[in-house]
N, CA, C and O atoms as a CHARMM CRD file, in Angstrom:
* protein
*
  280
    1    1 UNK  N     53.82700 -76.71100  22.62500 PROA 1      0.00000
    2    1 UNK  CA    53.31400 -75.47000  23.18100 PROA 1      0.00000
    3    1 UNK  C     52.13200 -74.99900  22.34000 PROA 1      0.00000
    4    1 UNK  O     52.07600 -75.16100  21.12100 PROA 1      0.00000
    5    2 UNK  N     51.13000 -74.36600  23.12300 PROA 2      0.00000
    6    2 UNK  CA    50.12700 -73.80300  22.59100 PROA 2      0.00000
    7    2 UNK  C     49.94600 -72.09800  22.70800 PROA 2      0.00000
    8    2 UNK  O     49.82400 -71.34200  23.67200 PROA 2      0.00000
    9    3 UNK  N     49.99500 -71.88300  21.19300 PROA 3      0.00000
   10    3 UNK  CA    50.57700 -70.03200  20.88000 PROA 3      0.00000
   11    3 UNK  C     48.93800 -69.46600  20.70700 PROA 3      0.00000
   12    3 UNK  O     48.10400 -69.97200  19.95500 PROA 3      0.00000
   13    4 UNK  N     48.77400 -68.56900  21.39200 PROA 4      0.00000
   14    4 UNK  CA    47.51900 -67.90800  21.04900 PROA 4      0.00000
   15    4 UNK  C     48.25200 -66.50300  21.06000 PROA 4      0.00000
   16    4 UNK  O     49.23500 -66.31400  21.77700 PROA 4      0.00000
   17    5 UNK  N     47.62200 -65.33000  20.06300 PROA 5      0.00000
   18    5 UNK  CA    48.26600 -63.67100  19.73400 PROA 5      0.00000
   19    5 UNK  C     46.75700 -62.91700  19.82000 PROA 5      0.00000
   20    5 UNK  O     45.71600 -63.28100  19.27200 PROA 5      0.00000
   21    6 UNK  N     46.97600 -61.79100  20.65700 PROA 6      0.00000
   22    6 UNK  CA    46.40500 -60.81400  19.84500 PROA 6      0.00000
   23    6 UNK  C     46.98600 -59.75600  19.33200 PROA 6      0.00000
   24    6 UNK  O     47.96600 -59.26400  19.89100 PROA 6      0.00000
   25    7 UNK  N     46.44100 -59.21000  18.11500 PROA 7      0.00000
   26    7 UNK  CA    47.10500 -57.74600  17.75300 PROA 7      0.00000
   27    7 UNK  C     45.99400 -56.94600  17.82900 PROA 7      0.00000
   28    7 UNK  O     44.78800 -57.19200  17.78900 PROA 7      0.00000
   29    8 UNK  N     46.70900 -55.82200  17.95800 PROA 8      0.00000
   30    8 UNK  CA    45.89900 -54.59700  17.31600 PROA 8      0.00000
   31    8 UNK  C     46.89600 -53.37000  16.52700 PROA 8      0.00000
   32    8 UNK  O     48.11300 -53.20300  16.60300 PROA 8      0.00000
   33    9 UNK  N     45.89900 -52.64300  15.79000 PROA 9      0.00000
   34    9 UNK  CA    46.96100 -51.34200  14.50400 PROA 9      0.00000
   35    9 UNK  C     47.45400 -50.50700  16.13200 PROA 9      0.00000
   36    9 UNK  O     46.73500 -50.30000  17.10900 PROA 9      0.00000
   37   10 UNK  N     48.48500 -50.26800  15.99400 PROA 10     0.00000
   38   10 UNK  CA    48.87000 -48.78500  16.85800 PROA 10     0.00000
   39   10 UNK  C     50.14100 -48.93100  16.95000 PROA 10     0.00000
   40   10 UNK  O     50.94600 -49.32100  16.10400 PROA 10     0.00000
   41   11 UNK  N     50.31300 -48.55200  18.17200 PROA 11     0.00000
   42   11 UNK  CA    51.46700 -48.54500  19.11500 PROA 11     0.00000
   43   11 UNK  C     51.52400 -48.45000  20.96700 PROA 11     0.00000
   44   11 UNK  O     50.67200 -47.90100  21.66600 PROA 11     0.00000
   45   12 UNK  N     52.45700 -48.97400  21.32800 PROA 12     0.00000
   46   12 UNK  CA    52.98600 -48.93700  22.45300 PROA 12     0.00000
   47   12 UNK  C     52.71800 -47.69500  23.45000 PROA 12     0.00000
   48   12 UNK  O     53.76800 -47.09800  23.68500 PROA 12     0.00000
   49   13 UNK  N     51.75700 -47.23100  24.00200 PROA 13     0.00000
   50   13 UNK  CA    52.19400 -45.90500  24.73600 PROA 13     0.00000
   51   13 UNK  C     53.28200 -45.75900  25.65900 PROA 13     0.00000
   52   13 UNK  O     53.71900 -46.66100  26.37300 PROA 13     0.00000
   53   14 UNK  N     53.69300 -44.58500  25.61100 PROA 14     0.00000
   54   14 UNK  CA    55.13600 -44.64000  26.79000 PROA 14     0.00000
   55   14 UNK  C     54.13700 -44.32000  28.08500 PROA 14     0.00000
   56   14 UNK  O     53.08700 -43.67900  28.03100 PROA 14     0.00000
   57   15 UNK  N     54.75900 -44.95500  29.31200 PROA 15     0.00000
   58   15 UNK  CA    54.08500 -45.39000  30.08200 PROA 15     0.00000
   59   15 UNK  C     54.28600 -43.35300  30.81600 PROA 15     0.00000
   60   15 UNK  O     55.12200 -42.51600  30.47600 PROA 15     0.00000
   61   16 UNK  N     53.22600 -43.23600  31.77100 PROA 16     0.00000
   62   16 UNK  CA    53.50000 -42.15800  32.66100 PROA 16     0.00000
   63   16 UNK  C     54.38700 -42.43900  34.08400 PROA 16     0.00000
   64   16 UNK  O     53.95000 -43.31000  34.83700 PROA 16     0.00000
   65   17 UNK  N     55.21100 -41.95800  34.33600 PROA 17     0.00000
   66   17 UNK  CA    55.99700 -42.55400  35.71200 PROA 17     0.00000
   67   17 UNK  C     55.34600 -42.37300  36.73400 PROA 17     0.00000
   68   17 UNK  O     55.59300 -42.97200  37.78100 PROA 17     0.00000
   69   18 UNK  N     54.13600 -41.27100  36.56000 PROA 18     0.00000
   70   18 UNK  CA    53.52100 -41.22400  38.11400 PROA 18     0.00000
   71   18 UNK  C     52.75600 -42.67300  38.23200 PROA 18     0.00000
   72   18 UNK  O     52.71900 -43.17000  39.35800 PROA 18     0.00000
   73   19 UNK  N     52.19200 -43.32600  37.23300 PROA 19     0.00000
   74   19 UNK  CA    51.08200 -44.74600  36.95600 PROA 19     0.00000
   75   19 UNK  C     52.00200 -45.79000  37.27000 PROA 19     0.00000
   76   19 UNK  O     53.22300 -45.67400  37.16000 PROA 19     0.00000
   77   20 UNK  N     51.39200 -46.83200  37.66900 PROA 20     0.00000
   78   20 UNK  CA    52.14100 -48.30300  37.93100 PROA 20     0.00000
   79   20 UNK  C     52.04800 -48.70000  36.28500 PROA 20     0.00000
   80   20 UNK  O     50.98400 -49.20400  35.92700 PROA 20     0.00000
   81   21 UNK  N     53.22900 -48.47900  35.13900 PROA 21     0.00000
   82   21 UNK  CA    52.38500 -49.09300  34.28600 PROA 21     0.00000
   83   21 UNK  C     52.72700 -50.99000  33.75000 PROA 21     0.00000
   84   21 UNK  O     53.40200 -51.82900  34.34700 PROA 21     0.00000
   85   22 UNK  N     52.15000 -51.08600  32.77500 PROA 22     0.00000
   86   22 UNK  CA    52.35000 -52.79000  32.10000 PROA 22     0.00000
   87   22 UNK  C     51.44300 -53.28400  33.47100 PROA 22     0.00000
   88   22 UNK  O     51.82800 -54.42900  33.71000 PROA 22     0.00000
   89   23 UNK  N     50.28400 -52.84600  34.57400 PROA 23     0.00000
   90   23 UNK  CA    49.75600 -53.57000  35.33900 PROA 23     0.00000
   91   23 UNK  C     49.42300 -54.99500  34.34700 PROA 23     0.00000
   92   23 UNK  O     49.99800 -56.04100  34.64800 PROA 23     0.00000
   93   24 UNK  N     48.57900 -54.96800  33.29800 PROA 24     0.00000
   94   24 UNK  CA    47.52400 -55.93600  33.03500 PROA 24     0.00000
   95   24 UNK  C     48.42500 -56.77200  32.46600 PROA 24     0.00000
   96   24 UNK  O     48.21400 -57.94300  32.78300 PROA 24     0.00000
   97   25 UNK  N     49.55000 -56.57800  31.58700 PROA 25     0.00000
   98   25 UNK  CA    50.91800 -57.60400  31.23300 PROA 25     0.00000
   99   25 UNK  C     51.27700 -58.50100  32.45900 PROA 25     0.00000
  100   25 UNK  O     51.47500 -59.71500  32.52600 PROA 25     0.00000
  101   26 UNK  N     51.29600 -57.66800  33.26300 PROA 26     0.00000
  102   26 UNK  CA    51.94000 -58.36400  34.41100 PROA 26     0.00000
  103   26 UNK  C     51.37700 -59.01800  35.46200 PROA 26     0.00000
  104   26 UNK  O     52.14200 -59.19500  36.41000 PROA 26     0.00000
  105   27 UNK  N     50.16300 -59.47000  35.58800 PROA 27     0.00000
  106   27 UNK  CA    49.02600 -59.74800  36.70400 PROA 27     0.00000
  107   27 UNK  C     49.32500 -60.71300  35.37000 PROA 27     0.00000
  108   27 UNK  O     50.28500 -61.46900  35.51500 PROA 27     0.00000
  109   28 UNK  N     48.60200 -60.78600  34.05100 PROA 28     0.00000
  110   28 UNK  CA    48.68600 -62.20500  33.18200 PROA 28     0.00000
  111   28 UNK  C     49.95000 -62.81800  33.24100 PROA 28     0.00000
  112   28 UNK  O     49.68900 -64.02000  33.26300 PROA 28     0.00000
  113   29 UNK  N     51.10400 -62.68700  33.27800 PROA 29     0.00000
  114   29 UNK  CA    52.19300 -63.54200  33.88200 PROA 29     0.00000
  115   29 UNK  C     52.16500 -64.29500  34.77700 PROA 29     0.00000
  116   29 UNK  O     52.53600 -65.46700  34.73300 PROA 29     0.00000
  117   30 UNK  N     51.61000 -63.57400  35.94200 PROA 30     0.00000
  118   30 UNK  CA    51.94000 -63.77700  37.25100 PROA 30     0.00000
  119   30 UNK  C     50.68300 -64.91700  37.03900 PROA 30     0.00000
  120   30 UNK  O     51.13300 -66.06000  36.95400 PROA 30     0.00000
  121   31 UNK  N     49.16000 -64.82700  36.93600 PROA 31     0.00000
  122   31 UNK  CA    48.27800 -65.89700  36.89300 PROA 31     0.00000
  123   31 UNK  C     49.20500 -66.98500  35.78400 PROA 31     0.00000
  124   31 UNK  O     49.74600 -68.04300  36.10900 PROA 31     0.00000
  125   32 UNK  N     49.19300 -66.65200  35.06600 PROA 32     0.00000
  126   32 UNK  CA    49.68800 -67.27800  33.96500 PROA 32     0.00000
  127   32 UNK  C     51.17200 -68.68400  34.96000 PROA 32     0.00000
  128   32 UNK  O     51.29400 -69.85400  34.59700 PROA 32     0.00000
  129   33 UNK  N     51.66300 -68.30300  35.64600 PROA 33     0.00000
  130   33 UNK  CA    52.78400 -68.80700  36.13000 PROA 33     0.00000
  131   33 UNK  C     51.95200 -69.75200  37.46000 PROA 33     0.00000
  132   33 UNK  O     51.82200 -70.97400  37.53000 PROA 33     0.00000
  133   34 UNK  N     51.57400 -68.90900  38.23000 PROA 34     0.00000
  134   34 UNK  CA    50.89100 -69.64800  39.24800 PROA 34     0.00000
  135   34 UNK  C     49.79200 -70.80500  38.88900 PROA 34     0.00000
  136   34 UNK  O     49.73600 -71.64400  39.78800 PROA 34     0.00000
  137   35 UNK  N     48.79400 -71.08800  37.66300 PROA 35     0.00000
  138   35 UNK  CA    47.97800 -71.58800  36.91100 PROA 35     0.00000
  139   35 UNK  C     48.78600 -72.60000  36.28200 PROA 35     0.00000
  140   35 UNK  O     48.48300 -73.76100  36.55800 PROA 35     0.00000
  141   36 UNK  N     49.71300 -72.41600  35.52700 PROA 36     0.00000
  142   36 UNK  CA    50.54100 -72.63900  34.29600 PROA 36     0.00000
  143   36 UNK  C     52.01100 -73.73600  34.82700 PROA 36     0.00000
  144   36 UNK  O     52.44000 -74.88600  34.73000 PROA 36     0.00000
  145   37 UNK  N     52.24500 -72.72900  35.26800 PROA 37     0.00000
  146   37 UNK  CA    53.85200 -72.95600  35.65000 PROA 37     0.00000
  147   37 UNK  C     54.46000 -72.30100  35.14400 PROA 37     0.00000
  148   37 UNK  O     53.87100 -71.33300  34.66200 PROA 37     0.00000
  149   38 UNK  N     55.77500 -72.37200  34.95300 PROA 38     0.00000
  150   38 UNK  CA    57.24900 -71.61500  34.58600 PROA 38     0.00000
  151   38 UNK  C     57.35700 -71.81100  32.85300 PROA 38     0.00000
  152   38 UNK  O     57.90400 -70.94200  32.17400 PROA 38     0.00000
  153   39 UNK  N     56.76400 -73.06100  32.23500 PROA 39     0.00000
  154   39 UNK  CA    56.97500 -73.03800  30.71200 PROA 39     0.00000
  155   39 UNK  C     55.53300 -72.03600  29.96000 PROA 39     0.00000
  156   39 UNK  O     55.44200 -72.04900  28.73200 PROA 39     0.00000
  157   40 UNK  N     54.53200 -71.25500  30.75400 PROA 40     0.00000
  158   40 UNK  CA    53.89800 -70.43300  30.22100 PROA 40     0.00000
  159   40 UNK  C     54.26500 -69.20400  29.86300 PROA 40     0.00000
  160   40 UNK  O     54.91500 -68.69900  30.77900 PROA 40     0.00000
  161   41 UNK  N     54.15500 -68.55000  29.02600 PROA 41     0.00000
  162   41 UNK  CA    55.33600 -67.51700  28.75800 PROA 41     0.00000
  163   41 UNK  C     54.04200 -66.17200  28.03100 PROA 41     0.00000
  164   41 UNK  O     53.02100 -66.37700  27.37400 PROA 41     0.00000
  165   42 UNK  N     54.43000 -65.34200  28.33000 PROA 42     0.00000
  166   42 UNK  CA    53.89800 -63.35000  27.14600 PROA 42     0.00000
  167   42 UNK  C     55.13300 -62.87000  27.13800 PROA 42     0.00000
  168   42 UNK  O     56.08600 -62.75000  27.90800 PROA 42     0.00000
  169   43 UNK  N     54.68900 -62.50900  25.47400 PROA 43     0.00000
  170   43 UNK  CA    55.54200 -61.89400  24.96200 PROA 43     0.00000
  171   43 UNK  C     55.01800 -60.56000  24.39500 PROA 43     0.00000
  172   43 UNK  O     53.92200 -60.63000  23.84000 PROA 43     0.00000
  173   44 UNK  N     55.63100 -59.33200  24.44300 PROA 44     0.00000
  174   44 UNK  CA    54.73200 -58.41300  23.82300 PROA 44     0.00000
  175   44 UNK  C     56.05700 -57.83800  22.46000 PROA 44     0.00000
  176   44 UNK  O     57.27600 -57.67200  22.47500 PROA 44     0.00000
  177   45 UNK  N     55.11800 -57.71400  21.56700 PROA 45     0.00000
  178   45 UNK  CA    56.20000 -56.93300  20.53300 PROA 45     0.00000
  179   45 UNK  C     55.34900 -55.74600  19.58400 PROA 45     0.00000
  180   45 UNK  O     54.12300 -55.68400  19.49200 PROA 45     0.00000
  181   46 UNK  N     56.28600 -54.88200  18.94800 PROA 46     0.00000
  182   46 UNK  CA    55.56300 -53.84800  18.07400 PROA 46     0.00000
  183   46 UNK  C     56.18900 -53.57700  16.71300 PROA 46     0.00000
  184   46 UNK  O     57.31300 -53.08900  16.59400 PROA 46     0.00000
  185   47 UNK  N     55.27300 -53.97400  15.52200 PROA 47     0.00000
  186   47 UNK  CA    56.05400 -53.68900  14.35300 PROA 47     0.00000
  187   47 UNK  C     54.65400 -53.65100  13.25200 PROA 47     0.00000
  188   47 UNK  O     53.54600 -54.18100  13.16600 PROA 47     0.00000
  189   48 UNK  N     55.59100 -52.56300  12.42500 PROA 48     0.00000
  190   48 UNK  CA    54.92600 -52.15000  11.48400 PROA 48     0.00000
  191   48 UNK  C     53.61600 -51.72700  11.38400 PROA 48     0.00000
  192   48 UNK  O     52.89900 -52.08200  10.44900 PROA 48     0.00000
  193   49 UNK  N     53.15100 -50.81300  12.49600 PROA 49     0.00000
  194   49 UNK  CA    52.10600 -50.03500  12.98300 PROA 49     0.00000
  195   49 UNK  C     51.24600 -51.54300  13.53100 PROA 49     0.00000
  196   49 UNK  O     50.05400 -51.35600  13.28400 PROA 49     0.00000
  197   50 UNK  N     51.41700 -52.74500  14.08700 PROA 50     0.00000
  198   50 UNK  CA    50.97600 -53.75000  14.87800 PROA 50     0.00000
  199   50 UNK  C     51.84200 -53.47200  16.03400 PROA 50     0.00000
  200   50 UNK  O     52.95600 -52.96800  16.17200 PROA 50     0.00000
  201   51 UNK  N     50.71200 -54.10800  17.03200 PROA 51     0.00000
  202   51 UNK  CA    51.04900 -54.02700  19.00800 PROA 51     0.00000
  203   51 UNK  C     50.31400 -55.35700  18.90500 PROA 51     0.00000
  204   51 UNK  O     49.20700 -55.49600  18.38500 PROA 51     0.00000
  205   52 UNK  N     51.35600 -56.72000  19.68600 PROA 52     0.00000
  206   52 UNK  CA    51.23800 -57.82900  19.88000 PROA 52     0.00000
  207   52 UNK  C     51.39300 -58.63100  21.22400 PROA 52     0.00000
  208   52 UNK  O     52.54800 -58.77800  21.62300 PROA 52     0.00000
  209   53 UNK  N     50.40000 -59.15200  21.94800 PROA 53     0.00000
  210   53 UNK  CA    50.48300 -59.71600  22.73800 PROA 53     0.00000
  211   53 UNK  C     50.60800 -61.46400  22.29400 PROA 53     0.00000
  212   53 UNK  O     49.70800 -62.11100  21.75900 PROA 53     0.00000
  213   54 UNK  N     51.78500 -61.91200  22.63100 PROA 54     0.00000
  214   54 UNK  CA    51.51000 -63.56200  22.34400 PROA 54     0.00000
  215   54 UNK  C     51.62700 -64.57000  23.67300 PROA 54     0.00000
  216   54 UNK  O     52.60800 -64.40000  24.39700 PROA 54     0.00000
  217   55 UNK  N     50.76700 -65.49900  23.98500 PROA 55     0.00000
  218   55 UNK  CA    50.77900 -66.11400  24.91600 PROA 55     0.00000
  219   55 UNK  C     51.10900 -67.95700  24.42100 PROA 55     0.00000
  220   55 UNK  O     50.61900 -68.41700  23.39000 PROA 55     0.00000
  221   56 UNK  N     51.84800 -68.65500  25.20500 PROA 56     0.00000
  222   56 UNK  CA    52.24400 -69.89600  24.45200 PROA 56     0.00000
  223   56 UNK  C     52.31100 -70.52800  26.07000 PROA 56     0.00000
  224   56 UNK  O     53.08000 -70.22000  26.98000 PROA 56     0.00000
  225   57 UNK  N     51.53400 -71.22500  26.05200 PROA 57     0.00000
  226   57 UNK  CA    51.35500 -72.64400  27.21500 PROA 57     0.00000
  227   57 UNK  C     51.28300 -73.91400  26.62200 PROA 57     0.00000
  228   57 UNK  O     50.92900 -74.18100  25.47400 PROA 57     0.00000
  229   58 UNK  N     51.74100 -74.85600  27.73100 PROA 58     0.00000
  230   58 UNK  CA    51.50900 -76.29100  27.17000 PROA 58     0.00000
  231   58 UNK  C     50.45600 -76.96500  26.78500 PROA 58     0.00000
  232   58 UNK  O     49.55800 -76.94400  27.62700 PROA 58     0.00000
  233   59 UNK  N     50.25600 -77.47400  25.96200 PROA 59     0.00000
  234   59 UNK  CA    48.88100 -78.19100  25.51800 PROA 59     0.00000
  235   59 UNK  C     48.08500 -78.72400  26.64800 PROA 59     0.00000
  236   59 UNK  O     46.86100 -78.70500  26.78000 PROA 59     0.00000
  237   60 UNK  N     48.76800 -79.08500  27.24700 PROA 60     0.00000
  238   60 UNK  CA    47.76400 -80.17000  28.89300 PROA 60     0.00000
  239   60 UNK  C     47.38900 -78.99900  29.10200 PROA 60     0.00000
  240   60 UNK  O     46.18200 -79.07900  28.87500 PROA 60     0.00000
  241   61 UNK  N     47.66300 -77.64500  29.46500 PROA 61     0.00000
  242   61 UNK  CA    47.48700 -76.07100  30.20600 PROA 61     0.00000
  243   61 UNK  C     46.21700 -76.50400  29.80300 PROA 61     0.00000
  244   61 UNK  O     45.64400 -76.58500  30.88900 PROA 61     0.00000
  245   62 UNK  N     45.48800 -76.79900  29.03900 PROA 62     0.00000
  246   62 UNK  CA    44.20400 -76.38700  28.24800 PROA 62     0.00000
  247   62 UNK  C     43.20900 -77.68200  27.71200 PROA 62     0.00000
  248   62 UNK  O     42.18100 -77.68900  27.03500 PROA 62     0.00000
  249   63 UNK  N     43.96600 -78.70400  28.30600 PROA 63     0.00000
  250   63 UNK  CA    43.04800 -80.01800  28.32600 PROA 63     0.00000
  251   63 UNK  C     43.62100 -81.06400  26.98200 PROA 63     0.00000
  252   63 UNK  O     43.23700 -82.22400  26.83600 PROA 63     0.00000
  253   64 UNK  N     44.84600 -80.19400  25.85700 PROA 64     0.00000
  254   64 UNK  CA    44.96800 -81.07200  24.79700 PROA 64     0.00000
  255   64 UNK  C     46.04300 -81.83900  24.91700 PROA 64     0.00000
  256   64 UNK  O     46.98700 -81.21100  25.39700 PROA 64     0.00000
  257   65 UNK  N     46.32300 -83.17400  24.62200 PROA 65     0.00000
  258   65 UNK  CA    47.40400 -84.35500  24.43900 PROA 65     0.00000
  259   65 UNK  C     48.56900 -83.12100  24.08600 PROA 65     0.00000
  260   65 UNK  O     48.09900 -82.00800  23.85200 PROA 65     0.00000
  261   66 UNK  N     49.73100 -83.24700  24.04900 PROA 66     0.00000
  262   66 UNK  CA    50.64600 -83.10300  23.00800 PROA 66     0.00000
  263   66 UNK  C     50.75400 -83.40900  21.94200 PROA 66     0.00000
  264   66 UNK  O     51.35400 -82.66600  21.16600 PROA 66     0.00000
  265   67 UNK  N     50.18900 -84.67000  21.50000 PROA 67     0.00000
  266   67 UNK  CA    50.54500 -85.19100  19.95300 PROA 67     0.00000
  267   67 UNK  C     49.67700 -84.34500  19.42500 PROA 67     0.00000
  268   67 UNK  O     50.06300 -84.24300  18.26000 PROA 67     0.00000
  269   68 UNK  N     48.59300 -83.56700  19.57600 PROA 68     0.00000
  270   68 UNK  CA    47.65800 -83.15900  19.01600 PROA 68     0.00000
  271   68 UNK  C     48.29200 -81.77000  18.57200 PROA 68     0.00000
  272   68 UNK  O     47.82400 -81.31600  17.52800 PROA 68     0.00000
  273   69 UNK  N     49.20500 -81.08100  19.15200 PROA 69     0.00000
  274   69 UNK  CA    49.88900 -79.76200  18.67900 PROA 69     0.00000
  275   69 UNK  C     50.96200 -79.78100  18.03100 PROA 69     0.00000
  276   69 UNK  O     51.95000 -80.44700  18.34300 PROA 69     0.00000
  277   70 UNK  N     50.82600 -78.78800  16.72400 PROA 70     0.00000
  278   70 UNK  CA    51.61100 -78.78400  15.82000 PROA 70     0.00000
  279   70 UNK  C     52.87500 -78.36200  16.53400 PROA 70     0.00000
  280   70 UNK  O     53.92800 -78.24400  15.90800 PROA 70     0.00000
């Protein structure tokens, strides 16, 4: 699998209930799955004043062998 992250310093906002929220999380899944398949995966997490998006697809996803990923 191939792990790419971004962070940034903050936090999580709590979403407003009137807003559709997590849109942009969730449109990248959804491409992400339809593109990808089912072993492409986001993960979001929050710690220690970091907000993390991590994305992990298969090496072919992106043109590389497998043997080539750690």
């Amino acid at each position: 699998m191939h792990p790419r992250e971004v962070a940034n310093t903050g936090r999580w906002v709590t979403p407003n209930p009137s807003q559709r929220p997590g849109t942009g999380i969730r449109t990248l899944r959804k491409r992400l799955e339809l593109l990808v398949g089912p072993e492409a995966t986001v993960s979001t997490s929050e710690d220690d004043g970091w907000v993390r998006v991590r994305i992990r697809m298969p090496a072919r996803a992106i043109g590389m062998p497998e043997e080539h990923v750690a």
